[in-house]
ZAMARGU-4260 file (C-alpha; in steps of 0.2 Angstrom, whole numbers, plus 5000, padded with zeros to 4 digits):
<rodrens>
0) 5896/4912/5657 | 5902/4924/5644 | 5885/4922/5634 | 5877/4927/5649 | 5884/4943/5656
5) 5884/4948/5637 | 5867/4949/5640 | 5864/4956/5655 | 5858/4974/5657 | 5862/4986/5670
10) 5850/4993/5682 | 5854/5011/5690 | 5846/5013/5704 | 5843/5027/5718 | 5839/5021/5736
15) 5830/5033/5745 | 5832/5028/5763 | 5845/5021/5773 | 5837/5014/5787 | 5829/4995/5791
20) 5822/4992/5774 | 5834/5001/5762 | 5849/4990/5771 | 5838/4973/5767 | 5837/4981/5751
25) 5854/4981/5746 | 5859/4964/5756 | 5848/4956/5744 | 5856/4965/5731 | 5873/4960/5736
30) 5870/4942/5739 | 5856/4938/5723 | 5865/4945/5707 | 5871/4927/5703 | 5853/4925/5700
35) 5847/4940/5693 | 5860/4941/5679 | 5853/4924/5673 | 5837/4933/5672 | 5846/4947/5662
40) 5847/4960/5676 | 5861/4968/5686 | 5856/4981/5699 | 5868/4995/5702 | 5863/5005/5718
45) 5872/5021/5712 | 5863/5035/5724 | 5858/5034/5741 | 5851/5047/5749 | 5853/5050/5765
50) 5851/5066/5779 | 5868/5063/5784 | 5880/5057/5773 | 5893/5053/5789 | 5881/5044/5799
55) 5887/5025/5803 | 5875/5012/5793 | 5870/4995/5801 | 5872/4987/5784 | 5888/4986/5771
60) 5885/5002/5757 | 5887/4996/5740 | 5904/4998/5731 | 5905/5015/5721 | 5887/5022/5728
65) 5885/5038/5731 | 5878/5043/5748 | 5869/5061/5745 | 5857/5072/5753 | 5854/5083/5738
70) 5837/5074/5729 | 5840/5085/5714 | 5856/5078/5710 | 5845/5060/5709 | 5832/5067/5696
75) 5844/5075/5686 | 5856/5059/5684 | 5849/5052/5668 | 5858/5037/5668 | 5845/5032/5684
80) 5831/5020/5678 | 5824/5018/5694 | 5820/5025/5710 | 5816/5014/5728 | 5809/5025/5741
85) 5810/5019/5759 | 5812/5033/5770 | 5792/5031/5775 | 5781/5045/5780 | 5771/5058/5767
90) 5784/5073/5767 | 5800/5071/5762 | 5792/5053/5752 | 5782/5065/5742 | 5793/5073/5734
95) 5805/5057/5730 | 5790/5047/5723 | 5781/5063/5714 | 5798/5070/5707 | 5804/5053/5702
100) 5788/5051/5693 | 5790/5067/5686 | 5807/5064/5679 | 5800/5050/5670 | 5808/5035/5680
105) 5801/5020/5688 | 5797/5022/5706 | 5796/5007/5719 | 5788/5010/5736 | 5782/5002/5752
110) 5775/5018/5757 | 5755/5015/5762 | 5750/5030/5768 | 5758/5041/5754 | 5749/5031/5740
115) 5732/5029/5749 | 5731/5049/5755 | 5740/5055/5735 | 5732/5039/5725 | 5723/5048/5714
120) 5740/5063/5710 | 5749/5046/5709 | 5739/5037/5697 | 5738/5053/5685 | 5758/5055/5686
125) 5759/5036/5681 | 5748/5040/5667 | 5756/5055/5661 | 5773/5048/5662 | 5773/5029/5657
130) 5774/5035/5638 | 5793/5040/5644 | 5797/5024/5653 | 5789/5028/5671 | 5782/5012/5678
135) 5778/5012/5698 | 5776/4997/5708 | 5770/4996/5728 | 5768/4975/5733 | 5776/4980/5748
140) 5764/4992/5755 | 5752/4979/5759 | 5757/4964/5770 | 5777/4965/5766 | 5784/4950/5759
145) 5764/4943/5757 | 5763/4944/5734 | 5747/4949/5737 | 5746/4965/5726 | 5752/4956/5711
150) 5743/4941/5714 | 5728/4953/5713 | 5735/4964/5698 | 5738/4949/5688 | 5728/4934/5692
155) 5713/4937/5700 | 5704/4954/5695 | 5705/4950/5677 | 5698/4933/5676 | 5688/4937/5694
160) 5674/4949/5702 | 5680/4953/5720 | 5667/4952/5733 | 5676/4955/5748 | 5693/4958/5756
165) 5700/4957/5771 | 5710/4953/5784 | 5726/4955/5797 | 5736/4972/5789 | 5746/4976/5804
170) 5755/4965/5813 | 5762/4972/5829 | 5741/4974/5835 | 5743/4952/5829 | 5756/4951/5839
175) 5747/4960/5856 | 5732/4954/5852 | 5739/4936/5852 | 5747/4941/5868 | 5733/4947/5876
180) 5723/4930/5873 | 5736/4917/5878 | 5743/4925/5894 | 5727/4936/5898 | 5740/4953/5900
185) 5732/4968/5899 | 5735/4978/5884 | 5747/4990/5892 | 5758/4975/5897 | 5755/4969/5877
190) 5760/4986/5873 | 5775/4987/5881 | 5782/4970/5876 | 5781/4974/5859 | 5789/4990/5861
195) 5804/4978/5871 | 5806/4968/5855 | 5803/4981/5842 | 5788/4976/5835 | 5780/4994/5840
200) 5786/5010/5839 | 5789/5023/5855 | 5774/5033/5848 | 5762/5016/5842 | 5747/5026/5836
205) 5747/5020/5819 | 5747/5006/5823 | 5737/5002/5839 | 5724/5014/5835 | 5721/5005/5818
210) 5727/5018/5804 | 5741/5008/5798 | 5725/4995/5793 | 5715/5009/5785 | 5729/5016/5773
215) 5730/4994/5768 | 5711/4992/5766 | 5710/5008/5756 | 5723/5001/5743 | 5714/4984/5742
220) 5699/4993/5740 | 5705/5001/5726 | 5713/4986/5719 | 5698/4976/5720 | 5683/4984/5721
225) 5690/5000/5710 | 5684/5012/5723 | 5696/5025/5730 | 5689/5028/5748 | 5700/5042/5757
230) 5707/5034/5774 | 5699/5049/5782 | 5682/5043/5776 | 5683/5026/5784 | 5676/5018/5799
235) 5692/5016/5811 | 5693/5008/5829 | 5710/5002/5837 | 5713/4991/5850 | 5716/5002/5864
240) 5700/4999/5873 | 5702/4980/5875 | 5704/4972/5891 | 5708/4956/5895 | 5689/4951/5899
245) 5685/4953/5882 | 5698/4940/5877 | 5686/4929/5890 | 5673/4931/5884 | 5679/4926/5865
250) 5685/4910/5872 | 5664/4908/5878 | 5661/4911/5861 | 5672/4900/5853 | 5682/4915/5846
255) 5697/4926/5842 | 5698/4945/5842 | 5707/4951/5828 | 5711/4969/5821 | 5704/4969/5803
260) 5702/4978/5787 | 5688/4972/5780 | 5682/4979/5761 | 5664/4971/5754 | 5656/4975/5738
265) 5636/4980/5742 | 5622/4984/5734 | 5625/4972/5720 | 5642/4977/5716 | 5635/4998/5717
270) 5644/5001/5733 | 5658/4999/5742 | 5657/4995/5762 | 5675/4996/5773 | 5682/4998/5789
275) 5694/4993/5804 | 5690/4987/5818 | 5694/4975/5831 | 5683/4960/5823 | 5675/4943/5833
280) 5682/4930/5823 | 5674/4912/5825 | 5688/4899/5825 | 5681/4889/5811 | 5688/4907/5801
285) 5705/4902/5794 | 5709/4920/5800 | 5708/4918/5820 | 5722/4903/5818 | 5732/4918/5811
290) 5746/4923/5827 | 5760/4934/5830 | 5765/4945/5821 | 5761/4937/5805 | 5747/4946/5794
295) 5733/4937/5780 | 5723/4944/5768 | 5707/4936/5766 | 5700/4938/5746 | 5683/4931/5740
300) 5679/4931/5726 | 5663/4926/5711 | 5672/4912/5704 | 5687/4905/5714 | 5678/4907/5732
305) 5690/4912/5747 | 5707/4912/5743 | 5722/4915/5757 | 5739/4924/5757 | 5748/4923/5771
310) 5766/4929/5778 | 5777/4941/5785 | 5768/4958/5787 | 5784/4968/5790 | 5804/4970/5796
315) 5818/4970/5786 | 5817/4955/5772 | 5800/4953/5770 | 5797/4971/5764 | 5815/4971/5754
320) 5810/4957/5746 | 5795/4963/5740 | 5804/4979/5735 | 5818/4971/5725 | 5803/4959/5718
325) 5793/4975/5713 | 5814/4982/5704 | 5812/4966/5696 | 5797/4967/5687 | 5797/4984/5681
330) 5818/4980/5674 | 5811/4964/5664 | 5795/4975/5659 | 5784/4963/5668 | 5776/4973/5679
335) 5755/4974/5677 | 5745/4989/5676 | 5746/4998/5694 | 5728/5002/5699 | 5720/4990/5686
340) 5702/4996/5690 | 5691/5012/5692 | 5673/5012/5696 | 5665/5027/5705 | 5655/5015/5718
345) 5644/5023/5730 | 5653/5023/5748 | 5643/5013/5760 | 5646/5022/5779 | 5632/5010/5788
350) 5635/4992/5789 | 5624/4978/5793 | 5631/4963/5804 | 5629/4954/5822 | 5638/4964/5836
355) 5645/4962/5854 | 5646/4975/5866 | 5652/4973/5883 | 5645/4985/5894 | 5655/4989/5913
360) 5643/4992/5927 | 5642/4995/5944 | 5630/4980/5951 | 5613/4985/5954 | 5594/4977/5950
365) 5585/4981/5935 | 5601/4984/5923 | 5597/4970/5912 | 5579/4974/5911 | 5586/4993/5904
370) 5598/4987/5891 | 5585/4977/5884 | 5572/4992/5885 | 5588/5004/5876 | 5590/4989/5863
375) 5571/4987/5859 | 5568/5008/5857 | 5582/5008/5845 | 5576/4993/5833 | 5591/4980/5839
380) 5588/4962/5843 | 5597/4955/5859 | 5605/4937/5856 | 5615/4933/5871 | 5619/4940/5887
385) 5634/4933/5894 | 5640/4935/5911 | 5657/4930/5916 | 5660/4928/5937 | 5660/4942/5947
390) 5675/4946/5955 | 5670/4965/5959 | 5653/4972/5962 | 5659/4991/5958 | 5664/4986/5941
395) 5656/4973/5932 | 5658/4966/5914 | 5644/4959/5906 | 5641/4957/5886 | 5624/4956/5876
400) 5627/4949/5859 | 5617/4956/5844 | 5605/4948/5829 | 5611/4954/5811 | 5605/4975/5812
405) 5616/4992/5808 | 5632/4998/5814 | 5621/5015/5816 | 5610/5007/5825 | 5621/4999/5840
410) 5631/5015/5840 | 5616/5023/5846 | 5612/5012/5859 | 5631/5012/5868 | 5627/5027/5867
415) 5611/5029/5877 | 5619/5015/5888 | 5635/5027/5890 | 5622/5041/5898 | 5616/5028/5913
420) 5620/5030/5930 | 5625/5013/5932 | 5637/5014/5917 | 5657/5016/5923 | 5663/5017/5905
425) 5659/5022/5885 | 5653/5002/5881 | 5665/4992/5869 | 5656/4988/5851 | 5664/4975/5839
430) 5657/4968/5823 | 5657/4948/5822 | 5666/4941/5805
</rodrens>
């Protein structure tokens, strides 16, 4: 025992962020030093910093740490090694991750949108600094307690050439959508379930509109195509206008709906195509068995073909176990090479694929005849049209299901279709997987 703790070394560490996440962080802490001092580590959470210092916590504050609100006093403690960030958002995360960076120690985030809107600041701060001892690590940002960044880091882009990635980033829009399917609620019944257990926030934007996805595909993008894509830049539909027919209608067509990311490479590895959206997935796809809140990530790739990861997408131990995973790493100086690729692909805005767009009517003769007319003057194919019974004249659902053509091309024709008199709402347009 003695040989051991001879040879462990300690850790300083600044939590930034006291909430969900930073309290899993140092329970984890507490309960697994046994088994990081065999590894020769000790953590020693010696600031946490805090808006205010008095508040109550929901977790047990380490022994001897420091609650502060002064960040300052964090960058100028050199006896700190490493900083974990937790407190979420792009402000006040900024300046921990940026000024951590800057003060030459190692940084440890689960922060998406800050890395995927400041990737490029980031990556020159991490390049500027590593000579000094700065390492920075993010496995949590993407799918929580999934490994899948350093799986991709380490073991596949190196031996591998990515083709696609994609997948189930967010999931409280698994867990409604899975509602939505299995009980036919309507989303704002979904909505509000989720809200009642946690899963969704008072104001779900991020999530339900799909921007929570984009910041995740735009790291994996990075990650394995070598392309950064600005979240602003990408294609991105949320799961708002879903209603409980469209779950109906998937089950005609042997189908799930799922909200993906999906990141291809195109035009023979010269381009990158991405977006979000809500996605038809066949049930032969590994992906539509995917329920809950739980998340996958998809990756295919030259030599190993598809390849899964699946888990916890988020709460308070998957994400703190990636975080302490990631504190790890960079103590044992294990961790890879953050952003291991660069390539200065073309950004592919168009995309070709097979489509369904339901379309809400008010019954009348000749419709059909007019959506095929709007198709054919646009260049798009019809496959199917599928009626489900009509329970309502003044408001009828029906779908028209595409051949392979242009994401351009079918937002043009919803949006002649939108400009009929017989058209009740903007029709729905999803991409089949």
């Amino acid at each position: 025992m003695s040989s051991i703790a001879a040879s462990v070394k300690t850790i300083n560490v600044a939590l930034c962020g006291a909430g969900i996440v930073g309290g899993g962080v140092c329970q984890i802490i507490k309960e697994r030093q046994d088994i990081f001092a065999k590894l020769g580590i000790q953590f020693n959470i010696k600031s946490i910093l805090v808006r205010n210092v008095s508040k109550k916590r929901d977790f047990d504050v380490p022994e001897g740490a420091n609650l502060t609100s002064n960040l300052q006093e964090i960058f100028a403690d050199e006896s700190i090694d490493l900083i974990v960030e937790v407190m979420g958002g792009l402000g006040a995360a900024k300046k921990v991750v940026f000024g951590g960076l800057e003060a030459k120690k190692s940084v440890v985030t689960a922060n998406k949108a800050l890395i995927s809107y400041h990737l490029d600041e980031i990556e020159k701060l991490v390049e500027k600094n590593s000579s000094g001892g700065a390492r920075f690590a993010f496995e949590a940002a993407v799918g929580g307690g999934i490994p899948v960044i350093k799986s991709l880091q380490r073991d596949v882009i190196a031996a591998d050439e990515v083709l696609q990635v994609s997948g189930i980033l967010n999931g409280t829009t698994n867990y409604m959508l899975t509602k939505m399917d299995q009980t036919g609620c309507s989303y704002e019944a979904a909505l509000k379930e989720a809200q009642d257990l946690g899963f969704a926030e008072a104001d779900p934007t991020a999530d339900v509109e799909g921007h929570d996805a984009r910041s995740k595909i735009s790291l994996l993008c990075r990650l394995t195509l070598g392309a950064w894509i600005k979240d602003e830049s990408i294609s991105c539909t949320g799961i708002s206008t879903l209603t409980a027919d469209d779950f109906e209608y998937a089950k005609i067509l042997k189908s799930k709906i799922k909200l993906l990311g999906v990141c291809k490479s195109v035009n023979d590895g010269t381009g990158a195509e991405i977006f979000v959206s809500p996605v038809i997935v066949p049930l032969s796809n590994t992906i539509a068995s995917v329920n809950g809140a739980t998340n996958i990530v998809e990756v295919r790739s030259k030599y190993l073909g598809t390849t899964y990861y699946v888990g916890a997408g988020a709460g308070r131990f998957p994400t703190a176990t990636s975080i302490v995973s990631d504190m790890l790493e960079i103590s044992m100086k294990k961790s890879p090479k953050p952003f291991p690729l660069k390539n200065n692909l073309t950004h592919q805005t168009d995309y070709p694929g097979k489509f369904y767009i339901r379309i809400n009517i008010r019954d009348a003769t000749g419709i059909i005849r007019t959506v095929g007319q709007i198709c054919e003057e646009n260049g798009v194919s019809i496959y199917a049209v599928l009626q489900i019974p009509i329970l309502d004249k003044q408001n009828v659902p029906f779908v028209i299901t595409t051949d392979e053509t242009l994401a351009s091309k079918v937002k043009t024709v919803v949006d002649s279709l939108e400009k009929q008199s017989w058209c009740l709402k903007r029709p729905l347009a999803l991409p089949f997987l």
